[in-house]
N, C-alpha and C positions, 0 to 999 in steps of 0.2 A: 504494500500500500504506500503511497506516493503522497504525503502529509505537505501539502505548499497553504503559506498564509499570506491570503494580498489585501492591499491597500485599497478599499473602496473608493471609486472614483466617485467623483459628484453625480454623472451618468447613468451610474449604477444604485444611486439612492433608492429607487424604486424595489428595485431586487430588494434589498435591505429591508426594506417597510414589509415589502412581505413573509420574510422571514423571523421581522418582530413577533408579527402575527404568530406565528408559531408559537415563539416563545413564550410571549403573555399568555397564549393558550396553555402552555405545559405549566405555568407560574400561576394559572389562575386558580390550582389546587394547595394552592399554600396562603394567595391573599384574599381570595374571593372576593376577584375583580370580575365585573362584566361588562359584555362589548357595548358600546353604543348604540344607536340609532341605525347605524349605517353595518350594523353587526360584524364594528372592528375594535379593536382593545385601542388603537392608537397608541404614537409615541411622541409623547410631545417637545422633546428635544434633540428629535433625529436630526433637522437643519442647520443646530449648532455645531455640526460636526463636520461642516465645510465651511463654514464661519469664523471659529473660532481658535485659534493656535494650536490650544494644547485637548484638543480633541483627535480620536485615533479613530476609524472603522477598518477592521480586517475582515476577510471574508476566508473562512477556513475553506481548503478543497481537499478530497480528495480523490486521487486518479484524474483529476479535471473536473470533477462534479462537486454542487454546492454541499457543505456538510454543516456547518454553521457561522460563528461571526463571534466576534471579538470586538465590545467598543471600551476606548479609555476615552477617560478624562480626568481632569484635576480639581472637582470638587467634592473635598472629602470632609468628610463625618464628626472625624475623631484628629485625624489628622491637621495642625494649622500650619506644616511647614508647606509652602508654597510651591517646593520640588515636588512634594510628593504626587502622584499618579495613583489613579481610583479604579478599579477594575469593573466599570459601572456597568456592564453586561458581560455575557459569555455564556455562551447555548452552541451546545452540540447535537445534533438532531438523532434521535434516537437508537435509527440504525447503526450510530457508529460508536454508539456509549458503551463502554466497560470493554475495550479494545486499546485504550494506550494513549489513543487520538488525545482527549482531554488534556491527560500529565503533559504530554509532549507537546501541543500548542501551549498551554500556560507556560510551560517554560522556554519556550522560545519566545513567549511575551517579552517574558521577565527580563531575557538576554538581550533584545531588541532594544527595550526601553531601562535598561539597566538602573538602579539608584532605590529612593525611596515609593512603598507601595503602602497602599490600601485595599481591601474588600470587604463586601460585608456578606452574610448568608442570612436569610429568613429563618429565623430558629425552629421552627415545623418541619426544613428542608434538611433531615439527620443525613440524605446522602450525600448532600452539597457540603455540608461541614466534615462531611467524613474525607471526601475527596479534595477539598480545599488545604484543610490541616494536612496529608498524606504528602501534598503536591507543595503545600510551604516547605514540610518540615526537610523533605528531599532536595530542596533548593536552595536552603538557608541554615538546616537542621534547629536547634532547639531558639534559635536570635527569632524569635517574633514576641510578640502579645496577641494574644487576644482577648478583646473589650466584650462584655455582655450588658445587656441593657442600655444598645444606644439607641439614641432618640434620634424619631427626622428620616427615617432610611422606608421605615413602611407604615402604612396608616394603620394597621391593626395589631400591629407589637412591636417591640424592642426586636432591633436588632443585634445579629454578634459579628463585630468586625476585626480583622485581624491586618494589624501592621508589622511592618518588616522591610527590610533592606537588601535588596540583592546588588553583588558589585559585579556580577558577574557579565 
């Protein structure tokens, strides 16, 4: 399998929105959110992301076909140092989950954009925290924290976010 991560062109925003969709779909068993009017979850800060400097969209592929996406940005939580970078999305579509893909994009994130990071998991999501913590701790080993009960990240709990340093 052939793991390439690219850089969402402005072009390509479209793709991306649809593939939100998914996402919010698979997230919407952990916030119970529901779609709109127009029967779309919407993302209301996808445009910032060719706007704004320190905004990232990747688009994971593999073999050449869509698998999922990767967005940063730099406004975090817990975080007030101004380097740091937010891992404000990250969805791997189903077919390709608990295969590798995940570890192996995140840390080619990491490598890409090397220095100070951020993320957060919805605390109902026990495999997101599993896989999160598994993929810091292999990158960075025991140099992180993790914060529980942060406020601001989702409208119906406290989130748990985990910072950390990669120089890698």
């Amino acid at each position: 399998m052939n793991v390439d991560i690219k850089k969402v062109a402005e072009e390509e925003r479209e793709i991306l929105a649809r593939l939100l969709e998914l996402y919010e779909y698979d997230f919407s068993g952990y916030n119970d959110v529901d779609v709109n009017f127009l029967g779309l979850y919407g993302y209301t800060y996808l445009d910032y992301y060719w706007t704004e400097n320190r905004r990232f969209p990747y688009f994971i592929k593999i073999d050449g076909k869509l698998a999922g996406f990767v967005m940063i940005c730099d406004l975090c939580y817990v975080s007030k140092d101004i380097d740091t970078l937010f891992m404000s999305e990250f969805f791997v579509m189903k077919k390709y989950r608990r295969k590798g893909i995940g570890k192996s994009v995140a840390q080619e994130i990491f490598s890409m954009h090397s220095g100070k990071w951020e993320l957060t998991v919805h605390p109902n999501n026990k495999g997101s925290q599993l896989f999160w913590e598994a993929v810091i701790k292999e990158t960075v080993g025991e140099n992180f924290i993790k914060h529980s009960n942060v406020e601001g990240v989702f409208d119906d709990v406290q989130a748990i976010a985990y910072t950390f340093k990669n120089d890698k």
